[in-house]
C-alpha positions in Angstrom: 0.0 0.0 0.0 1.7 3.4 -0.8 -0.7 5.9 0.5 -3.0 5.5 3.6 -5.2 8.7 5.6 -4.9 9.3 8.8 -7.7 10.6 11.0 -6.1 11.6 14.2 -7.4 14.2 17.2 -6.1 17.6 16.5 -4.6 18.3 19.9 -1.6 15.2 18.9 0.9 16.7 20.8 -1.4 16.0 24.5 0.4 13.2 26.4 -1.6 10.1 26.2 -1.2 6.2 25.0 -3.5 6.8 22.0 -1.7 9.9 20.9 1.8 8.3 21.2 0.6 5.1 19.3 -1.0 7.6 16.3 2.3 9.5 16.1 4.8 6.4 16.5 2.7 4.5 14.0 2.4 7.5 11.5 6.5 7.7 11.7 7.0 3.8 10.7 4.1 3.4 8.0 6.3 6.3 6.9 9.9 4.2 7.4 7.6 1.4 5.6 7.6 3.4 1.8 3.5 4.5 2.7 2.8 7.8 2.2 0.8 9.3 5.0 -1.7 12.1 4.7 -2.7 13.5 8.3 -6.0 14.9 8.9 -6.5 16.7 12.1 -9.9 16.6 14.2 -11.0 19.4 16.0 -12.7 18.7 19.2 -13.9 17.9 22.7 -13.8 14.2 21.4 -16.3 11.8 22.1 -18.4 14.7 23.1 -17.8 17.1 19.4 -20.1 19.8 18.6 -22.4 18.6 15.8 -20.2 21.4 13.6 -17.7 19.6 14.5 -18.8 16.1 13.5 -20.0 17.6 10.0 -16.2 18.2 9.9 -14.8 15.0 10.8 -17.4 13.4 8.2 -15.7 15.7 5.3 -12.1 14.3 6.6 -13.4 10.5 5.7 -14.0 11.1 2.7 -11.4 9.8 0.4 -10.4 7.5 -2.6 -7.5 5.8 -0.2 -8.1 3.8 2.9 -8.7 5.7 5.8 -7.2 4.2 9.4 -9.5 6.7 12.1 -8.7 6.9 15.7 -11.6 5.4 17.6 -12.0 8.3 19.5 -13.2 10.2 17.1 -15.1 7.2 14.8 -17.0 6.1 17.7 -18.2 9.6 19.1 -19.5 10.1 15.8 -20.8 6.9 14.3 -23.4 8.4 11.7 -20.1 9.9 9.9 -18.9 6.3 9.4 -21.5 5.0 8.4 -22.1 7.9 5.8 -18.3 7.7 4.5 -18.8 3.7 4.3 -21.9 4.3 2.0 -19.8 6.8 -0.2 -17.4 4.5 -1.4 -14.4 5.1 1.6 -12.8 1.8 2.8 -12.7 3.5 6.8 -11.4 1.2 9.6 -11.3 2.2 13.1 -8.6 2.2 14.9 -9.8 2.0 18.9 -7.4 2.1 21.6 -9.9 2.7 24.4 -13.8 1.2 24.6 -14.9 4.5 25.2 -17.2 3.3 28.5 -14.2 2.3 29.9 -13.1 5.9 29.9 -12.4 7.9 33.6 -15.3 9.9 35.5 -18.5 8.8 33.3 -21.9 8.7 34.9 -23.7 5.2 33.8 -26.0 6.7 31.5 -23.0 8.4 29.6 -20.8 5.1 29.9 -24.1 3.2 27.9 -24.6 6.0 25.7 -21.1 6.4 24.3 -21.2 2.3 24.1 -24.1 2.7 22.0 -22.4 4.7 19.8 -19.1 2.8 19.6 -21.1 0.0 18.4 -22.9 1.9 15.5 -19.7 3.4 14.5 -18.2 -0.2 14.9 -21.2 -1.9 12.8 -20.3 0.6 10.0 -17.3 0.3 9.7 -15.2 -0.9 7.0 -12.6 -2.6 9.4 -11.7 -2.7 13.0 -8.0 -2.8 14.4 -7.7 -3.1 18.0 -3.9 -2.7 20.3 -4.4 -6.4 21.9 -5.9 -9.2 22.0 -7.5 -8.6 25.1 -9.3 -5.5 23.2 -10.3 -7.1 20.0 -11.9 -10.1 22.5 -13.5 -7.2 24.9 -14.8 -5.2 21.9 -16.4 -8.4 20.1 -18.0 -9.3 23.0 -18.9 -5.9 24.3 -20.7 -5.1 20.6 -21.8 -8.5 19.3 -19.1 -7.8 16.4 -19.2 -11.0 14.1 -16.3 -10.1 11.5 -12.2 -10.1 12.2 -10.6 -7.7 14.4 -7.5 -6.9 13.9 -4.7 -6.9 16.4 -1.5 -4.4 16.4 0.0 -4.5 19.6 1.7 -1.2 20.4 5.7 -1.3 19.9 8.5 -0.4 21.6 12.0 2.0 20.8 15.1 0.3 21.4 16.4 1.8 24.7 19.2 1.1 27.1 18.9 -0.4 30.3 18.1 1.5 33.5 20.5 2.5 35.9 18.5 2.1 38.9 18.3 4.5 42.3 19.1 4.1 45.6 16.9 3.7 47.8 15.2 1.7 44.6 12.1 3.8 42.9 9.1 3.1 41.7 7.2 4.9 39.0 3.9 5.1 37.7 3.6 7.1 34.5 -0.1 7.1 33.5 -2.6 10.4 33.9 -3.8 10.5 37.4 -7.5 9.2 37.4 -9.8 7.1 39.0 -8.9 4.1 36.4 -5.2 4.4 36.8 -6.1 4.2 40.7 -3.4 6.3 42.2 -5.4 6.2 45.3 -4.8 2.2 45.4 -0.7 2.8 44.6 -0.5 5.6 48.0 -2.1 3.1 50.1 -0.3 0.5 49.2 3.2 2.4 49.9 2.1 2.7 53.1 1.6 -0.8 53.7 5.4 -1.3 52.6 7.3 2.1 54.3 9.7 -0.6 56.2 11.0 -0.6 52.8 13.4 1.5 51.5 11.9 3.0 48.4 10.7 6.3 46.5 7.9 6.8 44.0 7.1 9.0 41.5 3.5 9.6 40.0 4.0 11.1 36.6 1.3 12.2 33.9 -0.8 14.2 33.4 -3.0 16.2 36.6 -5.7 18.0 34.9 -7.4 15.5 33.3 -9.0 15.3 36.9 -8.0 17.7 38.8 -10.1 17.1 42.2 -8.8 13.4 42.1 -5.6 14.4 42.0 -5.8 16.7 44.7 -7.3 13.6 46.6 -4.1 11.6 45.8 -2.1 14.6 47.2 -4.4 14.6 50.2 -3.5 10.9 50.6 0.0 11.4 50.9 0.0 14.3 53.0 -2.2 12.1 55.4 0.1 9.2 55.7 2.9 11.7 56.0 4.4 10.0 52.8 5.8 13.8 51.2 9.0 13.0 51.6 9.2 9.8 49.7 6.1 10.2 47.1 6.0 13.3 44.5 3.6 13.9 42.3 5.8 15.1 39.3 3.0 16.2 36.3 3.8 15.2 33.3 7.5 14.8 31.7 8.7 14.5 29.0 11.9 14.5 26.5 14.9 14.6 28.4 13.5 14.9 31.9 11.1 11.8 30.9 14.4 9.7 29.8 16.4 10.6 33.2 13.1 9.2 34.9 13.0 6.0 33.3 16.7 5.5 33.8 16.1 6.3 37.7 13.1 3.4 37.5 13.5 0.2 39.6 9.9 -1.1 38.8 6.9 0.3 36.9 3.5 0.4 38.5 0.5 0.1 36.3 -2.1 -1.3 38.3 -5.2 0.2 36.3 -8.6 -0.9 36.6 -9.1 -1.1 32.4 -6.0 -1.3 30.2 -6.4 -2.4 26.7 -2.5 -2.5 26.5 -0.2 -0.2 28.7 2.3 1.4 26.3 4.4 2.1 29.7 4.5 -1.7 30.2 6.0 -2.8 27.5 8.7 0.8 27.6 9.7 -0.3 31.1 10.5 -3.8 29.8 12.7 -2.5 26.9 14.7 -0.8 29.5 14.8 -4.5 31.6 12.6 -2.8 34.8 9.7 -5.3 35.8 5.9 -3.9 36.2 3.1 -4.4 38.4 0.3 -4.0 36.1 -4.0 -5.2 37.1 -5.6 -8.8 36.6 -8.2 -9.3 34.1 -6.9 -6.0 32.0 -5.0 -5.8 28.6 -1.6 -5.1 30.5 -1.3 -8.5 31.3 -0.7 -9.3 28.1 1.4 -6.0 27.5 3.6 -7.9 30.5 3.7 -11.0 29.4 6.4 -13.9 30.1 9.8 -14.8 29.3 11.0 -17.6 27.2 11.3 -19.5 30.5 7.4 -18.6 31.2 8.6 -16.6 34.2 6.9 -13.7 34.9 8.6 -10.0 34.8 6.7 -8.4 37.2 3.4 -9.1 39.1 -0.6 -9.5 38.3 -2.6 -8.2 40.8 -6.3 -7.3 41.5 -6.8 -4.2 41.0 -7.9 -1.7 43.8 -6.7 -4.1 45.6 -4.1 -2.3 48.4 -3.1 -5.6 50.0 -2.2 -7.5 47.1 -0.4 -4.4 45.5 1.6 -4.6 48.7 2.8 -7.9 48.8 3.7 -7.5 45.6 5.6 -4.9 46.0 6.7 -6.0 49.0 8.3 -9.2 47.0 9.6 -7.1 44.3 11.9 -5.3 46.6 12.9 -8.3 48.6 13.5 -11.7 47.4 11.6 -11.5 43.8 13.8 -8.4 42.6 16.8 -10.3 41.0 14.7 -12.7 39.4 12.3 -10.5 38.0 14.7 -7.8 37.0 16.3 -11.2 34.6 12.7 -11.8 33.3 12.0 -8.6 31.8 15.5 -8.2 30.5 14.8 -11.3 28.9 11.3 -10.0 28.0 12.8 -7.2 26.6 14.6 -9.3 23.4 10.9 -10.4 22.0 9.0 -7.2 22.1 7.7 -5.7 18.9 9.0 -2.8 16.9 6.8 0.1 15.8 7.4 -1.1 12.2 6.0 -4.6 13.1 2.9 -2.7 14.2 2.8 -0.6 10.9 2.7 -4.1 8.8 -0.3 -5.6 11.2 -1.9 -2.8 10.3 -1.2 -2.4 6.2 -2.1 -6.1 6.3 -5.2 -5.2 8.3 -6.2 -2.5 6.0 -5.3 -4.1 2.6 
């Protein structure tokens, strides 16, 4: 394929896993030979102004295959379903089922899944980042075709130096679904331990839960050993992840975890939530040893014995696991060819 268009949120440069996949994938379909038309959105997406759906339908329309970010597809399914009936071969590219997404009242969380399923239905083609989301979305939206998977992929990167005391990091936004609130308690449950943390991303998304995580800490009298950085990036985010003894993802819904799978390239383990798509983001090693832990999440106790193993006498051997991980992850160009091969 030599030319594919993109449909991507306007606001790109926001830190988020979606946005990193869109740009990463738009740089190797590039590396690939396919040329790669960008079409900004412009948007509160899901919730777009209808003038701003009329202009997301114009940006489907297109003689090439179009790959759209689910985001936008599924907050305005009549579009898709209009550019389908034109003649445009659009597939959806979701990287979040949107009821799955942080803060939603019920009736919002079935309305915006109504709509994902319409846009879904009309689609030409659905790519998901796992296998855990292609399985979730089928069965969420009685979806009887082939989903296809491509799994987000990694940058080669050196291996992490490490701190002392060792820290911890989790880098996802601070929300209710990322469960920072779960992470502080846990830390408490383990201050024996010597250890820092770091909670990195992004603090307006929800502003009032993050000022409940900051309330946690300054109630356990944890200031001193857990920061609350923002978000980082470039150079300041590299120096982090070299710093990085273990990653923390934990989430309640992950239909990957880009940092999972970052951490491993850099041989640091992850704790990452049962029954979500970061277990598979973890994975094994060729010896089927784990690098890292599975644990329920919102659960404090288990996160803590975890952790608690992961300092102690589970550190060396998963620290060898996810170095060992790190040899069979996926490249961003591998990704780019799941998807030409979806979208051919």
């Amino acid at each position: 394929m030599t030319r594919l268009v993109l449909v991507v949120p306007a606001d790109l440069d926001t830190p988020s896993g979606g946005n990193r996949y869109d740009r990463a994938l738009a740089g190797a379909l590039t590396e690939l030979g396919t040329e790669v038309e960008h079409r900004p959105a412009a948007g509160r997406w899901p919730m777009a102004t209808a003038g701003e759906r009329d202009q997301f339908a114009d940006l489907l329309l297109s003689p090439d295959p179009v790959l759209v970010d689910g985001l936008l597809a599924c907050g305005a399914p009549t579009a898709v379903a209009a550019a389908v009936a034109a003649g445009t071969r659009v597939h959806v590219l979701v990287h979040l089922p949107l009821a799955l997404e942080t803060g939603l009242s019920p009736e919002s969380a079935a309305d915006l899944d109504a709509q994902e399923g319409r846009a879904l239905h009309a689609a030409t083609g659905v790519l998901a980042t796992s296998q855990w989301a292609a399985d979730d979305l089928r069965a969420r939206h009685d979806l009887k075709g082939v989903i296809a998977v491509a799994v987000p992929g990694t940058d080669p990167a050196p291996a992490a130096a490490g701190s002392t005391p060792p820290r911890l990091l989790q880098l996802a936004s601070i929300t209710p679904r990322k469960d920072q609130l779960t992470v502080v308690d846990a830390l408490d449950q383990i201050r024996d331990l010597p250890w820092t943390a770091d909670l990195t991303g992004p603090l307006e998304i929800d502003s009032a839960y993050a000022g409940q995580v900051q309330a946690s800490i300054d109630r356990y009298g944890l200031g001193d050993r857990i920061r609350l950085t923002g978000s980082r990036g470039g150079a300041d985010l590299a120096a982090a992840w070299d710093a990085t003894d273990l990653l923390l993802l934990p989430s309640h819904a992950e239909t990957w975890g880009m940092a999972v799978t970052e951490a491993l390239a850099r041989g640091i383990p992850a704790v990452v939530g049962l029954g979500t798509g970061a277990e598979e983001a973890l994975g094994h090693a060729p010896d089927g040893s784990l690098p890292g832990a599975v644990v329920p999440p919102g659960d404090s106790a288990a996160l803590a014995a975890a952790l608690r193993d992961l300092l102690g006498p589970d550190r060396a051997r998963a620290g060898a696991a996810a170095r060992a991980r790190a040899q069979g992850l996926s490249r961003w160009q591998d990704t780019a060819r799941d998807v030409l091969e979806a979208v051919r």
